[in-house]
C-alpha positions as CSV (number, residue, x, y, z in Angstrom):
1,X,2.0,-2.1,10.3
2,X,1.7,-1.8,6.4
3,X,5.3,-0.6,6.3
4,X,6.5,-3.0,8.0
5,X,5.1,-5.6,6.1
6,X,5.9,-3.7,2.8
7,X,9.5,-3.9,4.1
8,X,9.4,-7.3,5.2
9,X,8.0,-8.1,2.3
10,X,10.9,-6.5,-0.1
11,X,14.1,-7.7,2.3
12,X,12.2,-11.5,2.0
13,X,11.6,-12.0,-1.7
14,X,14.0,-13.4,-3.8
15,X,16.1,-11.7,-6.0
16,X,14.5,-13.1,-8.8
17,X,11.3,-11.5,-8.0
18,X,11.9,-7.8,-7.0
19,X,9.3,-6.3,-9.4
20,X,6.7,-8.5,-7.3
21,X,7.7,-7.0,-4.3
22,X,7.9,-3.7,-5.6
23,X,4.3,-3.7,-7.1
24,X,3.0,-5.8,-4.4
25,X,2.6,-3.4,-1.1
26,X,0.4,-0.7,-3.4
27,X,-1.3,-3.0,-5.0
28,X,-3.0,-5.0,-1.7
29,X,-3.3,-1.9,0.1
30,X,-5.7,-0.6,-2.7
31,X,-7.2,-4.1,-3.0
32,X,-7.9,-3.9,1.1
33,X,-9.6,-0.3,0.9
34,X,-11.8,-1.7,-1.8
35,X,-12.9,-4.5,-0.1
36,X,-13.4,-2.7,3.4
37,X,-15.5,0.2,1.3
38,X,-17.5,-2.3,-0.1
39,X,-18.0,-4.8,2.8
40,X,-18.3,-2.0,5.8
41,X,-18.4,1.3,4.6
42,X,-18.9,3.2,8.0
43,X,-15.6,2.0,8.9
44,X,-14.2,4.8,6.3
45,X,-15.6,7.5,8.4
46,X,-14.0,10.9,7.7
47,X,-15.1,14.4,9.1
48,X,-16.6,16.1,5.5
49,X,-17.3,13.1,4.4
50,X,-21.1,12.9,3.2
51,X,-22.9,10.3,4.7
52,X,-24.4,8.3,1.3
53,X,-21.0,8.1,-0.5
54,X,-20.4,5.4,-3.3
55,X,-17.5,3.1,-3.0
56,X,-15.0,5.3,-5.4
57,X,-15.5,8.1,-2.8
58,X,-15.0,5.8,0.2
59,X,-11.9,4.3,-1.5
60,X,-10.7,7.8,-2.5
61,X,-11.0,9.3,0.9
62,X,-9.6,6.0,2.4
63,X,-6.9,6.3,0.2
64,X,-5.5,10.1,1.1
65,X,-5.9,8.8,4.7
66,X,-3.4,6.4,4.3
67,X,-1.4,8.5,1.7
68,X,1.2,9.4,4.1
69,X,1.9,5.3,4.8
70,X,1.7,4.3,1.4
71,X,4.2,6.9,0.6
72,X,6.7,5.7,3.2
73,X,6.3,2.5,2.6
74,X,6.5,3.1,-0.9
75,X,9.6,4.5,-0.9
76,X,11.0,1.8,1.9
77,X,10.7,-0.8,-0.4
78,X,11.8,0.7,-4.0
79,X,14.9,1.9,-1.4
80,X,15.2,-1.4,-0.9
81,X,14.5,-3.4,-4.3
82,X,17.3,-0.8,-5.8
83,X,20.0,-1.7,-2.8
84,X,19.7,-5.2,-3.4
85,X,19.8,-4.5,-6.8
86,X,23.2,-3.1,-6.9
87,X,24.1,-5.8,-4.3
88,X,23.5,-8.5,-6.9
89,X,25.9,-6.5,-9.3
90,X,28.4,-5.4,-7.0
């Protein structure tokens, strides 16, 4: 779901705004983590994981979770902002 919205989200902006797509996707998926690590922390239950973590350790070991995503994504959408990119010159 997140790279299909990180997609969405780079073939729908303007081509004005690029760089906010770009930095967008990364950005709300870290801001997401945060906000489930602080609200509901046993949702970020790994195996190893020790049991009275902080919120840098929950967000940490959210964020390897969902490395291989944000990496996909990630690359979807700088794929993306760089095709358009040579579309508006070409």
């Amino acid at each position: 779901m997140f790279v299909l919205v990180s997609v969405t989200n780079a073939l729908a902006a303007s081509r004005d705004a690029l760089y906010a797509a770009m930095v967008t996707p990364p950005v709300v998926l870290l801001a997401v983590l945060i906000v489930v690590a602080v609200i509901r922390p046993g949702a970020v239950d790994e195996p190893g994981s020790p049991p009275d973590a902080s919120v840098v350790q929950l967000v940490a070991i959210a964020i390897i979770h969902h490395a291989l995503a944000w990496a996909i994504a990630l690359g979807a959408v700088l794929g993306i902002t760089a095709w358009r990119r040579t579309a508006v010159r070409g």
